[in-house]
LUMRO-410339 format. One record per residue (C-alpha): residue in three letters; x, y, z. Coordinates in steps of 0.02 Angstrom, whole numbers, plus 32768, in hexadecimal, padded with zeros to 4 digits. Example, Ala and Ser with C-alpha at 12.3 -4.5 7.8 and 13.67 -1.06 7.14 Angstrom:
2
ALA82677F1F8186SER82AC7FCB8165
REM end
This chain:
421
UNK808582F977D2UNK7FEA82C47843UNK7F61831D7866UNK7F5F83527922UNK7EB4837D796BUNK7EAF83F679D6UNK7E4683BC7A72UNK7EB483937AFEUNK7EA582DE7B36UNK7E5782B37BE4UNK7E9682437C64UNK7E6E817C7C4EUNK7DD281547CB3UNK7DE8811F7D4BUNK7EA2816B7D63UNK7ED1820C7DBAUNK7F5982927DBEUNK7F90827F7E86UNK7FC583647EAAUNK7FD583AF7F34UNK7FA2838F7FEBUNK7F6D82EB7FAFUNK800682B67F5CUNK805A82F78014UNK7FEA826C805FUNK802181F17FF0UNK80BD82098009UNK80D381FD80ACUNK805E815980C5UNK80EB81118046UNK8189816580B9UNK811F8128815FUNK8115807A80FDUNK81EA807980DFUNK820580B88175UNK8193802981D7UNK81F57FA4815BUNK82957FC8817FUNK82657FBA8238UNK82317EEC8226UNK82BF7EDE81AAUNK82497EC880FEUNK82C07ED38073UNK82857F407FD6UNK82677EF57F47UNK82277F2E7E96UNK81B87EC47E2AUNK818C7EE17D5EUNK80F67F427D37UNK80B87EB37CCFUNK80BF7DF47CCEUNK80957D737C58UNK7FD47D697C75UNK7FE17C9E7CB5UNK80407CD97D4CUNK7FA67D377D90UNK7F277CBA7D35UNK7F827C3A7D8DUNK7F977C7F7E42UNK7EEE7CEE7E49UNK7E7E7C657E09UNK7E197C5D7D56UNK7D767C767DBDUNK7DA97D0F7E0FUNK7D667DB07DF0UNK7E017DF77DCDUNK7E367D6F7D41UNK7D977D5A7CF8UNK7D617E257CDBUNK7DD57EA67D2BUNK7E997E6D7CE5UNK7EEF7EE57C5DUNK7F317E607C0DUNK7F887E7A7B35UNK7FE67E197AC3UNK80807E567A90UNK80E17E6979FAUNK81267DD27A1BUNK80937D7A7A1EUNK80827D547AD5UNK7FE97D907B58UNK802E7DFB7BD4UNK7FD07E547C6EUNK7FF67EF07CCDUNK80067EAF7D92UNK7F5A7E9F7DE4UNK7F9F7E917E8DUNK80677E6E7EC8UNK805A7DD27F13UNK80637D5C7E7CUNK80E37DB87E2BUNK815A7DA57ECBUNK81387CE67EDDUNK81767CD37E0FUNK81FE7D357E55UNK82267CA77ECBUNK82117C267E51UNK82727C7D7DC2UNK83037CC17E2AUNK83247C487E97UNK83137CB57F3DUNK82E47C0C7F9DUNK83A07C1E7FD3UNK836F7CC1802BUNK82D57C6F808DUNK827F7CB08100UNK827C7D388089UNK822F7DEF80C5UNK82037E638034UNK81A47EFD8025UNK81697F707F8CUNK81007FE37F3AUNK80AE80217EC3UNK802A80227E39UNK7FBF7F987DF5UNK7F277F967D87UNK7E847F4F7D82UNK7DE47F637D11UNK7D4F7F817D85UNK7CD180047DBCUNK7D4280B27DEBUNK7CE680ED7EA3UNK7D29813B7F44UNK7DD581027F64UNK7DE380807ED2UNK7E3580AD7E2EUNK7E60803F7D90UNK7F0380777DA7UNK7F2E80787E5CUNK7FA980617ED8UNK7FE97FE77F63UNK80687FCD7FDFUNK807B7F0B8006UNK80E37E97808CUNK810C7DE88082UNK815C7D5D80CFUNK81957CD1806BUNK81D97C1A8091UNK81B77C22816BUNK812C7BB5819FUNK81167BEA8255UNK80A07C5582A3UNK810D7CD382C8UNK81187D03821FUNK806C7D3B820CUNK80837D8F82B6UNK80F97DFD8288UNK80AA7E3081E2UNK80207E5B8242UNK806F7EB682DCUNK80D77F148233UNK80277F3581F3UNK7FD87F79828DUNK80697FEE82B1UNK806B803F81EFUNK7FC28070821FUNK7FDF80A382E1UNK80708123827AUNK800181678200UNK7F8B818D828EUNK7F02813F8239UNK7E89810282D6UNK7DDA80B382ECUNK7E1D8005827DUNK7E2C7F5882C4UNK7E757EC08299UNK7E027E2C8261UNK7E527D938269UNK7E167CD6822FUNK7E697C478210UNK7E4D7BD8816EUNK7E807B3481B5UNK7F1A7ACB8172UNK7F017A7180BEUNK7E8B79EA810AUNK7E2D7A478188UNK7DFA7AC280EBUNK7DBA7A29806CUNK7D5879E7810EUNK7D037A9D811DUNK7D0A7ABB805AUNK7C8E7A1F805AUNK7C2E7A4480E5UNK7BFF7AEA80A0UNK7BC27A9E8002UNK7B677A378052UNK7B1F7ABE80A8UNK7B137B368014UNK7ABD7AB67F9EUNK7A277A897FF4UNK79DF7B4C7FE7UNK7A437B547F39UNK79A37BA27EFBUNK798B7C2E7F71UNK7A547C6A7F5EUNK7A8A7CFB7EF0UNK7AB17CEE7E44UNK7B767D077E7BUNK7B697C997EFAUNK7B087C0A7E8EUNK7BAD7C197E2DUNK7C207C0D7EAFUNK7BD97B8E7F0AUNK7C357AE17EB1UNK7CDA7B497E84UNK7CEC7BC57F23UNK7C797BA07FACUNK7CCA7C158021UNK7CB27CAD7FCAUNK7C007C9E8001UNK7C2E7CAA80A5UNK7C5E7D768088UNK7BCF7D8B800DUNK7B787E2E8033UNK7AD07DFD7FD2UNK7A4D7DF98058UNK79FF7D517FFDUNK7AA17CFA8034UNK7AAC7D3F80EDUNK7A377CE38130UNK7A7C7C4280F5UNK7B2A7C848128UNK7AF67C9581DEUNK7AD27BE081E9UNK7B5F7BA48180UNK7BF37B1981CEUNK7C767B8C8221UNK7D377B638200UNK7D457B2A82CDUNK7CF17A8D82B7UNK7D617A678236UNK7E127A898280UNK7E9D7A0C828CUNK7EEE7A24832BUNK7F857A6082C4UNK7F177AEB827BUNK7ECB7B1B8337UNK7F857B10837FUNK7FB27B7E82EEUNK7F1F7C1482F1UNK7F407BF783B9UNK7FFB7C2D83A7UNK7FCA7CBD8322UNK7F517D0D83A3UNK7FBB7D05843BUNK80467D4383D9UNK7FDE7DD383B9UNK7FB37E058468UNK806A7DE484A2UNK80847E71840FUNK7FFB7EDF8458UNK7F8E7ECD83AAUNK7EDF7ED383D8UNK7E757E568358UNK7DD07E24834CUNK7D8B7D718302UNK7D367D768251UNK7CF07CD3823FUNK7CAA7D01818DUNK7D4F7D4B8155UNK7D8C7CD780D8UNK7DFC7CB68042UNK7DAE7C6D7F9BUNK7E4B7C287F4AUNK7E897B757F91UNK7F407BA27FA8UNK7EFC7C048050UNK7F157BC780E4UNK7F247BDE81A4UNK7F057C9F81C9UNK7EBC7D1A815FUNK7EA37DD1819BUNK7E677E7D8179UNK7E727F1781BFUNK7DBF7F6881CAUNK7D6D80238208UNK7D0380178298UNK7C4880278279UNK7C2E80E88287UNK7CE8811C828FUNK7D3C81A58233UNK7D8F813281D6UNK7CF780D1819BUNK7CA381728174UNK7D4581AA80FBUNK7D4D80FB808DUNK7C7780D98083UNK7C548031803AUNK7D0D8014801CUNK7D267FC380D2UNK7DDF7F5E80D7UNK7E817FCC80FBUNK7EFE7F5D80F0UNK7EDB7E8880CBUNK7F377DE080B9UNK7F537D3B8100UNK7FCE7CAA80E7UNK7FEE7C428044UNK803E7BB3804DUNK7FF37B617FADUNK80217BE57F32UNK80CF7BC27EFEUNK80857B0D7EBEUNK7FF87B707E4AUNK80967BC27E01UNK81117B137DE2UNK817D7B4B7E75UNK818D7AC57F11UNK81127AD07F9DUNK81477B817FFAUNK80EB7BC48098UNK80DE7C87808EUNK80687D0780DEUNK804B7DBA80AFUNK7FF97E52808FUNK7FBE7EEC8024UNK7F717FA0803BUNK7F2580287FE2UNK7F8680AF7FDDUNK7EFD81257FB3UNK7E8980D8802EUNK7F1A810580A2UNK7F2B819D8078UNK7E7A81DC8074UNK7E9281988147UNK7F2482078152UNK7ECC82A3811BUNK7F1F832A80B3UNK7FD4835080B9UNK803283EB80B5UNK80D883FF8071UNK8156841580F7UNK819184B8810DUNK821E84F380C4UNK82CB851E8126UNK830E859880CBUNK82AE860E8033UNK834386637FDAUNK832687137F90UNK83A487447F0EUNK838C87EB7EDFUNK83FD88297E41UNK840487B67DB5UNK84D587E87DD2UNK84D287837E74UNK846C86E97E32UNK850386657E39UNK852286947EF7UNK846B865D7F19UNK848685C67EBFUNK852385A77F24UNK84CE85CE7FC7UNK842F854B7F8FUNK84AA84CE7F6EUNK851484E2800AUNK845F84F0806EUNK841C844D8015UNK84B083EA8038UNK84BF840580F2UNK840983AC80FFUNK8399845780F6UNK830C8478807BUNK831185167FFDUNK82B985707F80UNK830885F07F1DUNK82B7868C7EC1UNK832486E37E46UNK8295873F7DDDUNK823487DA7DE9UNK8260888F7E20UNK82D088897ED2UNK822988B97F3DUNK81BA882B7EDCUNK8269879A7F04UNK827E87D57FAFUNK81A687DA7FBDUNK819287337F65UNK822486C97FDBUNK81C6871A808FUNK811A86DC804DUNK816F86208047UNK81688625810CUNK820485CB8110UNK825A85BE81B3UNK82F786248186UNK82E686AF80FBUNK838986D480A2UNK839A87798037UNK843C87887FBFUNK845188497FA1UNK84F388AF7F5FUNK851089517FB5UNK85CB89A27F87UNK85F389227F29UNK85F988967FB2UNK857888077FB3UNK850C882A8059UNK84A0879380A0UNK841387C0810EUNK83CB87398192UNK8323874581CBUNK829686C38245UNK825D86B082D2UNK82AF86AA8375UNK82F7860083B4UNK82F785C38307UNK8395853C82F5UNK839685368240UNK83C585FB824BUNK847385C6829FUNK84948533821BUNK846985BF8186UNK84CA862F81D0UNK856185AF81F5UNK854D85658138UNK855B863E80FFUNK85F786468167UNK864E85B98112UNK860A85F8806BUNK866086A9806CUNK870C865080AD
REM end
């Protein structure tokens, strides 16, 4: 037999055990989040917690970040390199490859859940973390990205999370991005010299990542640098033009971000984030950690992946960044606590909690203890309705007690009626 030692193990850096008040406000940003995508008609889906690793090699791009340092990526017993899902939206456009859901275009979908990346635990970012995520896949018009961003705005309007706006930009159709991709090389390489290291690097492979470099070396070459409007086919302006009027016809208040940008070349047309104003509470809650909720439109990734050229726009946010907006939770408070007082009349409680649960009313039973220390126990619940289960000559006696005007006192009492019969 193995030695055991006897030190308990610790949690994996960088992961955390979600209790309490804080697991109550992570649960309801993910009920808020059903609720809100039921209301535009997103249909659930569920994706696999791990992909073979070329599907997010692929679709995120060798050069990223992500790829390059911050994947969990194995090889199995079978030989083959697998990675645990980095974000959702390559796994859901293999989906649409592999399953053939072109036939279901233009497809809605909505999940959640965790994913994992390698990098730096701080405030609100974890190695193994959480997200809730929206797409639209296979409709090229603007309204589209409208309504994933009038679904967005009102997720956040219900979780009462304020002081956040909307920055919006638009990344140009296929050619008005090359014209701009060159243009800001152009740009970029004559002061080479004086960029950042990271920027240096990015400059021939992914020129716009400069452009949301927060290195103060690179600012001041950033404030200079070609801006996407000179560039715009009038496609791409008609486009952005029909996004943003969309918008205000949906009451979503946006701001342009010309520097908001999208490394990876499948981007295109609009790319948005929602952002804490300077000073807010909100901004103040998440420090350096700035976007709430981010995406943009796609309509070059299905070809990184071997599927046929599919337009698709969507979106993904924190859950924990959410939650730490919400504030702490408290669990709702019970209808009905349930004091069973003799051990003799412990199957009539459960009868009662059953009866009580299945006409749509919460309960908590207690069944252990001396009669004072049940009948104590249940009242310091505070639920709404306290029900005590005593014997007294041999008949079963159940004794109501809350607060005046309180409705759930006539369905107990109703649901006690029926019981007895």
């Amino acid at each position: 037999m193995a030695k055991t030692s006897g030190k308990t193990p610790q949690a994996i850096r960088g992961t955390q055990d979600i209790f309490g008040p804080d697991a109550e406000s992570f649960a309801h940003v993910v009920e808020t989040f059903e609720r809100v995508r039921r209301l535009y008609r997103f249909r659930r889906v569920e994706m696999p917690v791990f992909e073979k690793t070329e599907v997010f090699a692929r679709s995120i791009g060798e050069t990223t970040d992500i790829v390059s340092k911050e994947m969990y990526s194995f090889e199995d017993r079978g030989g083959e390199s697998l990675t645990l899902r980095p974000e959702f939206t390559a796994g859901i456009a293999r989906a649409w490859i592999t399953n053939g859901w072109k036939q279901h275009a233009p497809l809605k979908v909505a999940t959640h859940g965790p994913l994992f990346r390698y990098e730096r635990p701080q405030k609100g970012r974890y190695r193994q973390f959480h997200q809730i995520d929206a797409e639209i896949i296979g409709a090229a018009e603007p309204q589209a990205d409208v309504e994933l961003l009038a679904m967005a705005d009102q997720l956040l309007r219900e979780l009462g999370i304020e002081g956040v706006t909307l920055q919006l930009n638009t990344l140009g159709d296929a050619d008005s991005r090359e014209a701009w991709r060159a243009a800001l090389v152009e740009h970029f390489r004559a002061v080479k010299g004086e960029l950042s290291e990271d920027s240096q690097e990015r400059l021939e492979k992914n020129p716009l990542r400069i452009l949301d470099s927060k290195d103060p070396r690179d600012r001041r070459f950033v404030v200079d640098a070609p801006k996407i409007d000179s560039f715009l086919s009038d496609e791409a302006q008609a486009f952005f033009g029909q996004v943003t009027d969309g918008l205000d016809a949906a009451g979503v208040k946006w701001r342009r971000a010309e520097s908001l940008v999208r490394g990876l070349d499948y981007y295109r047309h609009t790319a948005f984030e929602f952002v804490p104003d300077e000073g807010s509470a909100a901004a103040a809650a998440l420090g350096a950690q700035s976007t709430v909720l981010g995406g943009g439109r796609y309509d070059g990734l299905m070809e990184s992946l071997g599927g046929a050229a599919t337009p698709a726009v969507g979106w993904a946010a924190g859950i924990e960044r959410l939650a730490m907006l919400v504030g702490e939770k408290q669990p709702e408070i019970a209808d009905v606590s349930i004091a069973v007082e003799t051990d003799a009349l412990l199957n009539t409680g459960i009868a009662a909690s059953t009866a009580i649960r299945t006409a749509g009313l919460s309960a908590e039973i207690v069944a252990t203890g001396s009669p004072r220390k049940r009948y104590d126990k249940a009242a310091k619940i505070n639920a709404k309705v306290l029900l005590s289960i005593s014997a007294k000559d041999g008949e079963t006696v159940f004794n109501l007690k809350s607060a005046p005007g309180v409705e759930e006192y006539d369905r107990v009492r109703d649901i006690l009626e029926n019981l007895e019969k």
